[in-house]
SERO-4910 file (N, C-alpha, C, O; in steps of 0.05 Angstrom, whole numbers):
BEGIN
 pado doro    nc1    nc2    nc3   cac1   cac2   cac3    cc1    cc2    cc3    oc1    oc2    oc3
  Unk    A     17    -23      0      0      0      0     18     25      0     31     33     19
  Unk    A     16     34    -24     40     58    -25     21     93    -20      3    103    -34
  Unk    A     32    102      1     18    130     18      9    146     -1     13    142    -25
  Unk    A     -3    163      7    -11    193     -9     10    217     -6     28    209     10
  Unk    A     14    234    -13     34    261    -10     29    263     10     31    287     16
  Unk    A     22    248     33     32    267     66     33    243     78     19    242     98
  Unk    A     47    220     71     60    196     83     43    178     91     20    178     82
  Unk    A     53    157    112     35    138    126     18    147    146     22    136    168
  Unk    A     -3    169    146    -12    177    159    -35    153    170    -30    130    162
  Unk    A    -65    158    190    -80    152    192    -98    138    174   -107    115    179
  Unk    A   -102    152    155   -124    138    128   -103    121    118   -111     99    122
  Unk    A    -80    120    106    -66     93     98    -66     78    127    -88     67    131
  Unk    A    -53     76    142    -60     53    161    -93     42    165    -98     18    168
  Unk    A   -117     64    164   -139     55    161   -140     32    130   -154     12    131
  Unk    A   -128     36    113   -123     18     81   -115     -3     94   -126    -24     88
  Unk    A   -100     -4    109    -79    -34    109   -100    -47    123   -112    -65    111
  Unk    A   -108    -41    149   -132    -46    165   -156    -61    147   -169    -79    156
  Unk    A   -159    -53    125   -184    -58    105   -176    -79     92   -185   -101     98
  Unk    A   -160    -77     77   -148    -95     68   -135   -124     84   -131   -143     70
  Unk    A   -130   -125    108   -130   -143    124   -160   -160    127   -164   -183    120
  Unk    A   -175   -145    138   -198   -152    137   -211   -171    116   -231   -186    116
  Unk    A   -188   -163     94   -205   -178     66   -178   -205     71   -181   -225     56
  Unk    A   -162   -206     83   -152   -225     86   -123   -222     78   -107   -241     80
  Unk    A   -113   -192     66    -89   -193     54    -66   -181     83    -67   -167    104
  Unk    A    -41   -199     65    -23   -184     82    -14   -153     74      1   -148     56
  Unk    A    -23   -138     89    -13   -107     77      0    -94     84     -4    -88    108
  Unk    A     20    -81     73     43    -65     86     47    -32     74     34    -21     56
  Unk    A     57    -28     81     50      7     81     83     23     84     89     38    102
  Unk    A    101     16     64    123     28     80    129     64     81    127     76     60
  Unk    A    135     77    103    154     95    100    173    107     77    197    110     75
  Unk    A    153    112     61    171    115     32    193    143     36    213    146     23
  Unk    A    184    163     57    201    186     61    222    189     84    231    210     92
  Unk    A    227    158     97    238    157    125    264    170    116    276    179    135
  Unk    A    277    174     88    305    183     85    304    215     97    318    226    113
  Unk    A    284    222     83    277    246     75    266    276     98    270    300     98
  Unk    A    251    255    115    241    269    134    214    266    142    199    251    129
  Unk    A    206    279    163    175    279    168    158    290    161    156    314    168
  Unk    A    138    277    145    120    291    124     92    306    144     78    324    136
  Unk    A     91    294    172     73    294    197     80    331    205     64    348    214
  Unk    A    104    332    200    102    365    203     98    382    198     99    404    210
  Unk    A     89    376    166     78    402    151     54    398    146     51    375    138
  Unk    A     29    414    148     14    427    138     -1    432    112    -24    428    103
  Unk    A     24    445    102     18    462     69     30    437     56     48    425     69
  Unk    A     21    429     30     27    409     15     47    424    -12     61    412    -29
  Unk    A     45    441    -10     63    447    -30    100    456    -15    123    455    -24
  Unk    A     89    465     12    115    466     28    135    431     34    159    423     36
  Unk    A    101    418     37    114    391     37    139    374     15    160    361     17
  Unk    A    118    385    -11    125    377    -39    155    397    -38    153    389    -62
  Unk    A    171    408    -36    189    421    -37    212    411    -23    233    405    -35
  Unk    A    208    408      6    225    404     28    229    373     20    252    366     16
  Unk    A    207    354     19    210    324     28    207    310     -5    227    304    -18
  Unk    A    184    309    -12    179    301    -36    194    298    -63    199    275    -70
  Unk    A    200    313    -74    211    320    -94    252    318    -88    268    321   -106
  Unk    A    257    312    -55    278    299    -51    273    266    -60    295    254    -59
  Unk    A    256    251    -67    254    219    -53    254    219    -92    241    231   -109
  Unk    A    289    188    -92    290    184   -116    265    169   -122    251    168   -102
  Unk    A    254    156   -144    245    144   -157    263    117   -155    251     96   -150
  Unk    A    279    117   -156    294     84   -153    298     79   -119    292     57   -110
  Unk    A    304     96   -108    298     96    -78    272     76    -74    268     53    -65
  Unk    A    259     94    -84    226     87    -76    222     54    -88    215     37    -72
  Unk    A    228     47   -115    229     17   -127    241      5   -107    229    -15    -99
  Unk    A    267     12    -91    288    -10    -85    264    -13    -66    253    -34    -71
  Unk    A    249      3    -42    247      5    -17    221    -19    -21    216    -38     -7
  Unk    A    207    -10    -47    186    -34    -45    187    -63    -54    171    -81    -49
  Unk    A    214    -64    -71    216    -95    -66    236   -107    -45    242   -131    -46
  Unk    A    245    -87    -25    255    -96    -11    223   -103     16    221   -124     28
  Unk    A    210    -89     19    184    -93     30    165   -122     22    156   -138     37
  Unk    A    164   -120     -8    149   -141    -19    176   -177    -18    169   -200    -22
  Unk    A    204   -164    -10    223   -193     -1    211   -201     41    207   -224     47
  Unk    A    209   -183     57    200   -177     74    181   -194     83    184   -210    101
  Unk    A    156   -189     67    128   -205     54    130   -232     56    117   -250     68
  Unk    A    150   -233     40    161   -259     31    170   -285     60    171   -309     64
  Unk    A    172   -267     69    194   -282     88    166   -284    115    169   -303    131
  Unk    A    151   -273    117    123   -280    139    113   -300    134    108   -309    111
  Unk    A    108   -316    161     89   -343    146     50   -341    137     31   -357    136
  Unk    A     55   -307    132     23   -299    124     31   -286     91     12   -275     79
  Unk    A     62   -287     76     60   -279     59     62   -290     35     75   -310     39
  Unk    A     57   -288     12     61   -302    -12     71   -293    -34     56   -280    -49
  Unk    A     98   -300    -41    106   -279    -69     94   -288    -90    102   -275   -110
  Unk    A     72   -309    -99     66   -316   -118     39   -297   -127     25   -302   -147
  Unk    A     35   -279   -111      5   -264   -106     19   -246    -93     23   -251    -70
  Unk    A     30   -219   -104     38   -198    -91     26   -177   -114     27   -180   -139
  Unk    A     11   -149    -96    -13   -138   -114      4   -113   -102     18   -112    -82
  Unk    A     -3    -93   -119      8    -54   -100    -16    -39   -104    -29    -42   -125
  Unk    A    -21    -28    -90    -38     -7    -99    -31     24    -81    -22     27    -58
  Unk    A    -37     44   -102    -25     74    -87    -43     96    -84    -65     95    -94
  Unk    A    -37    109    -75    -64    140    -70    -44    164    -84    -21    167    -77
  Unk    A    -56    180   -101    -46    205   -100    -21    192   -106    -18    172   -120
  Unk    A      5    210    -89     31    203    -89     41    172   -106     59    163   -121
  Unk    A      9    162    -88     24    130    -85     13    117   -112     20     95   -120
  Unk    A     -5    132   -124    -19    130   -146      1    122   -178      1    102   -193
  Unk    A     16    149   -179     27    144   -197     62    126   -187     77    118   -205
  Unk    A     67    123   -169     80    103   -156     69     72   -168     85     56   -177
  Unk    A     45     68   -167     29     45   -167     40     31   -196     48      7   -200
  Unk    A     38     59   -218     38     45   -250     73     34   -255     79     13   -267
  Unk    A     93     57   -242    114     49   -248    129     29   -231    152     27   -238
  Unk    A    121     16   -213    121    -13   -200    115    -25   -218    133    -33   -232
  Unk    A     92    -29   -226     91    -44   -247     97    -45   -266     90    -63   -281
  Unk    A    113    -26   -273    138    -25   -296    160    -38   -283    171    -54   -298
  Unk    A    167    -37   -266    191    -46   -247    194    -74   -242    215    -84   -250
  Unk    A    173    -92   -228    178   -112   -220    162   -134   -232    138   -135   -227
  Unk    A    173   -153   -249    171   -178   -259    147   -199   -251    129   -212   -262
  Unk    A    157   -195   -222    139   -213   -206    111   -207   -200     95   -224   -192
  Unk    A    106   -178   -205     76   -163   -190     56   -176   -217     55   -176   -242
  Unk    A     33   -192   -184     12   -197   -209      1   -181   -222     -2   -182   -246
  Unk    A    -13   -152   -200    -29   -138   -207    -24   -111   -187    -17   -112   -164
  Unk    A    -33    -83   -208    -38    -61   -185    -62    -48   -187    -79    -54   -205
  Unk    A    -64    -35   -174    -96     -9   -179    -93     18   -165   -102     22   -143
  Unk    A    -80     35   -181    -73     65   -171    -95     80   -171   -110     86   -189
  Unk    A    -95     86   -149   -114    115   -151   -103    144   -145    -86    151   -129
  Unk    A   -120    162   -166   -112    181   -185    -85    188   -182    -80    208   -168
  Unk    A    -68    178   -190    -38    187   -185    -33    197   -213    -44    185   -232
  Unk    A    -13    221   -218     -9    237   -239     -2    213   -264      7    190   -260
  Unk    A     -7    222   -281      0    210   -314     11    221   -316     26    215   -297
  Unk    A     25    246   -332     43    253   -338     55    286   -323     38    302   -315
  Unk    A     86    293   -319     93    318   -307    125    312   -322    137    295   -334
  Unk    A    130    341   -310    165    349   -321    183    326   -300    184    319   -276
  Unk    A    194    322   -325    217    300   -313    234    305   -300    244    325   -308
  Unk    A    244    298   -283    275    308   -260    291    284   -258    283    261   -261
  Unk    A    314    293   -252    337    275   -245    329    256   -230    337    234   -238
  Unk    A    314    253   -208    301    235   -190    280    230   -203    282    208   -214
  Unk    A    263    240   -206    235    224   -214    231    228   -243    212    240   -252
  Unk    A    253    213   -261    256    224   -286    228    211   -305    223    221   -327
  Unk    A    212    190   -297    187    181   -318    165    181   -290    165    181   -266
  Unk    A    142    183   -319    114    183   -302    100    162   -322    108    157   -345
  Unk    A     79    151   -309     64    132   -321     54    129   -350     47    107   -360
  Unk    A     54    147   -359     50    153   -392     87    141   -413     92    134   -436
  Unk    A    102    146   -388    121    132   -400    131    107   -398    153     98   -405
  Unk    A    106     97   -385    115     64   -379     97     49   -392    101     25   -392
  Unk    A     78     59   -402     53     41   -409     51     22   -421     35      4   -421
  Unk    A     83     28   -438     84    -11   -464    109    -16   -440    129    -28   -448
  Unk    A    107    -10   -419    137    -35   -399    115    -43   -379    124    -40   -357
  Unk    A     94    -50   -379     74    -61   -353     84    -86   -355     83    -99   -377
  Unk    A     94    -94   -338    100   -124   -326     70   -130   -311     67   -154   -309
  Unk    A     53   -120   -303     26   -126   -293      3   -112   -303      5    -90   -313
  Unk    A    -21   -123   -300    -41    -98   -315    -51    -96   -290    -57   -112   -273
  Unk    A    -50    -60   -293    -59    -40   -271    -89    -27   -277    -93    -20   -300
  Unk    A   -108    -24   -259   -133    -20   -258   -125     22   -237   -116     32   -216
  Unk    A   -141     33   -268   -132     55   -262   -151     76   -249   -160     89   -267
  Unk    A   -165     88   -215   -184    101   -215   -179    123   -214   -160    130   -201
  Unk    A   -195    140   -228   -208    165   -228   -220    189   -229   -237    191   -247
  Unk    A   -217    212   -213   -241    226   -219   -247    247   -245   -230    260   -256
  Unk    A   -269    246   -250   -272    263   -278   -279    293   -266   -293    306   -281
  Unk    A   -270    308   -240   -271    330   -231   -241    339   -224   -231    362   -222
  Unk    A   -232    317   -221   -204    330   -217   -179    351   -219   -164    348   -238
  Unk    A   -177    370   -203   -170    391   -224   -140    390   -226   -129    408   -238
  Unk    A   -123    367   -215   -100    366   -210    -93    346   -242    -73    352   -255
  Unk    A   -109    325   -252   -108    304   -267   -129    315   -293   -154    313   -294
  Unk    A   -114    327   -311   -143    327   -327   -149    312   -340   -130    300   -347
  Unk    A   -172    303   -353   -182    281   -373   -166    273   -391   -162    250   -400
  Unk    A   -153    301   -400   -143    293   -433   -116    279   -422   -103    265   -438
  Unk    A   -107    282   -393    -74    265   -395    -96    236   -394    -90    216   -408
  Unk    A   -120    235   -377   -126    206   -385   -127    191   -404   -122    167   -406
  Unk    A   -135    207   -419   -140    191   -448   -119    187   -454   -116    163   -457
  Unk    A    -94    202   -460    -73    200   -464    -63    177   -458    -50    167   -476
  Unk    A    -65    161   -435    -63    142   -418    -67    115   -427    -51     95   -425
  Unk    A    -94    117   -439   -115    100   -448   -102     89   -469    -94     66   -474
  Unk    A   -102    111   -483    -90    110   -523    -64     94   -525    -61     77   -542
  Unk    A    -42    101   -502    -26     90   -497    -18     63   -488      2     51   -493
  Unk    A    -36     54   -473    -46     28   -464    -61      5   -484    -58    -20   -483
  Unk    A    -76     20   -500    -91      4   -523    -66      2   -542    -64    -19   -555
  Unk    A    -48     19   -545    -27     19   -567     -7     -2   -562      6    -13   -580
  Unk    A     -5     -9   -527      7    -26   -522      1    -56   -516     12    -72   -502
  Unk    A    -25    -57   -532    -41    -78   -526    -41    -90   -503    -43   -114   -501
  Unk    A    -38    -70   -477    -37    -74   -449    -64    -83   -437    -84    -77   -449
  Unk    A    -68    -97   -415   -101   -111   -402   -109    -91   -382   -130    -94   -368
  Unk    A    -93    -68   -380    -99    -56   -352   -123    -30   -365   -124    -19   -387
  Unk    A   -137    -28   -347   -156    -13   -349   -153     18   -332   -138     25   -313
  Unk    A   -169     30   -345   -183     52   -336   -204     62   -324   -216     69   -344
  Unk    A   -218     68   -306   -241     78   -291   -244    109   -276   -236    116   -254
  Unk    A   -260    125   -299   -265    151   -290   -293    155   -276   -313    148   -288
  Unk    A   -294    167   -250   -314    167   -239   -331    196   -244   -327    212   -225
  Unk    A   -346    204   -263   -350    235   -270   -353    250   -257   -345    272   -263
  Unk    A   -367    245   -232   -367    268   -218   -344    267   -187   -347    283   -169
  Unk    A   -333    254   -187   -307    254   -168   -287    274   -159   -276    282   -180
  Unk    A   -278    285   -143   -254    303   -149   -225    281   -146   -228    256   -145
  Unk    A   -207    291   -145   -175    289   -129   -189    276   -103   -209    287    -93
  Unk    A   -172    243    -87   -175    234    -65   -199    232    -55   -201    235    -31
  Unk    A   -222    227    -71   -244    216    -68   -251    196    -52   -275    192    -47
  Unk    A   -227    176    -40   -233    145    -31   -218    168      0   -219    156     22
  Unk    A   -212    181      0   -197    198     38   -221    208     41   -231    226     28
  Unk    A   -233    186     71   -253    196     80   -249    218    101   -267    224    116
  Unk    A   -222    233    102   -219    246    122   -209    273    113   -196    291    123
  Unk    A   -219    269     91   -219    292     71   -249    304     59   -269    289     59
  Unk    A   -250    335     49   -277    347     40   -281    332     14   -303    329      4
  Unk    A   -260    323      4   -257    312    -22   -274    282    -20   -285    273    -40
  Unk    A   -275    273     -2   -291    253      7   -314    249     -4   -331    265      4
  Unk    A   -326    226    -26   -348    229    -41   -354    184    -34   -345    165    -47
  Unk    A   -370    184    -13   -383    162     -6   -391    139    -32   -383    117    -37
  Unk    A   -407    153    -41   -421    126    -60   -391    123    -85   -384    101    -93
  Unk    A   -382    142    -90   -366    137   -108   -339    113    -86   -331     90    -91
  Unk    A   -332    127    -67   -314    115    -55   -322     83    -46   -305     65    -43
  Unk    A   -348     79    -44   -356     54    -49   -349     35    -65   -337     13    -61
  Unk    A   -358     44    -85   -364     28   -118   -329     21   -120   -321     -2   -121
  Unk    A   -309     48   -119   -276     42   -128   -269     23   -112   -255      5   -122
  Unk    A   -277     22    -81   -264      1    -63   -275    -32    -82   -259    -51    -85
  Unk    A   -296    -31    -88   -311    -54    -91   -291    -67   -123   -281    -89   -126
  Unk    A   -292    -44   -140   -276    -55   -159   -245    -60   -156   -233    -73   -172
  Unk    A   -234    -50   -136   -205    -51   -128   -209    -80   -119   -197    -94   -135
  Unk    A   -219    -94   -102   -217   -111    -93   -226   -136   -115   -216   -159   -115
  Unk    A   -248   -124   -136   -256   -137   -155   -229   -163   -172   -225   -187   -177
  Unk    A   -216   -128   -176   -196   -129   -201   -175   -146   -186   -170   -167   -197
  Unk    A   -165   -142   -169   -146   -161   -144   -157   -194   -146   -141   -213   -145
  Unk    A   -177   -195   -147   -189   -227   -154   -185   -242   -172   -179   -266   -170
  Unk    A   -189   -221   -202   -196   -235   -221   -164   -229   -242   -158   -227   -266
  Unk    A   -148   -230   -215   -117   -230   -234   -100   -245   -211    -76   -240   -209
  Unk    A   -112   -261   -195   -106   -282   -183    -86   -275   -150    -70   -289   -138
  Unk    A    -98   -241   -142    -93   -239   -113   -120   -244    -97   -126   -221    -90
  Unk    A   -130   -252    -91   -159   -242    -78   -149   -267    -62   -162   -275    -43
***
């Protein structure tokens, strides 16, 4: 379970919690422990400055298959059935794991960016991985979003069909940004329903459930 832009707060540990429930082993790592504490800021763009935009992109790969070897080694884990899924931050985190690792059956990001300016650290975004999916990723989000607009979705889409990829797409129309954070105004119930229901769907029927 990879965090949102303000770490392993509350609502990701409430995820792992859920996801246990459904029977999985879930883990949640510290993706910014190099970096600092994301718990002390406030402003998200102060956050994105100071912490964020320090944390490599290969950092972040090594940290989660060193998490998903971890897994491995519990007598509740199974590397033959290892699934990611991310919020926001952890969203577009979600697609390029699954560019990354061989072994991942399946992921399901929610709304994490498609495409942005490249940097030395976080040099690709999900639009540039779409023909390297080592897994097909189930993609949600909102059709209000003002951070994600439609057209990088499609973009997404086009790219995915081009790569005769299995992973899907799901725009919820009237959704904003972090729709499934109930501890957020952004918080939209029936929609956050339906995504949980197909997240868990799509986890089944690609042989994690």
């Amino acid at each position: 379970v990879v965090q949102e832009i303000f770490g392993v707060h509350e609502f990701i540990k409430d995820v792992c919690r859920r996801f246990a429930k459904e029977g999985y082993l879930a883990i949640a790592p510290e993706m910014y422990a190099r970096q600092g504490d994301p718990s002390k800021f406030t402003d998200w763009k102060q956050l994105f400055a100071e912490i964020v935009s320090k944390v490599p992109d290969a950092q972040v790969m090594s940290d989660l298959d060193a998490a998903v070897a971890w897994a491995g080694k519990s007598s509740s884990g199974d590397l033959k059935r290892v699934a990611v899924t991310g919020f926001c931050w952890g969203g577009r985190i979600t697609w390029l794991y699954a560019a990354h690792n061989a072994n991942l059956k399946t992921g399901v990001a929610w709304y994490g960016r498609l495409v942005g300016q490249a940097t030395e650290l976080q040099p690709k975004y999900p639009l540039d991985v779409a023909a390297d999916l080592e897994a097909p990723v189930l993609g949600l989000y909102g059709g209000q979003d003002q951070g994600i607009p439609l057209a990088d979705v499609e973009k997404m889409r086009a790219a995915l069909a081009a790569a005769k990829s299995p992973s899907e797409i799901v725009v919820f129309p009237d959704a904003p940004h972090g729709f499934l954070a109930d501890y957020r105004p952004s918080y939209r119930a029936a929609d956050a329903a339906e995504a949980w229901k197909q997240c868990l769907a799509w986890f089944r029927r690609h042989g994690v459930g």
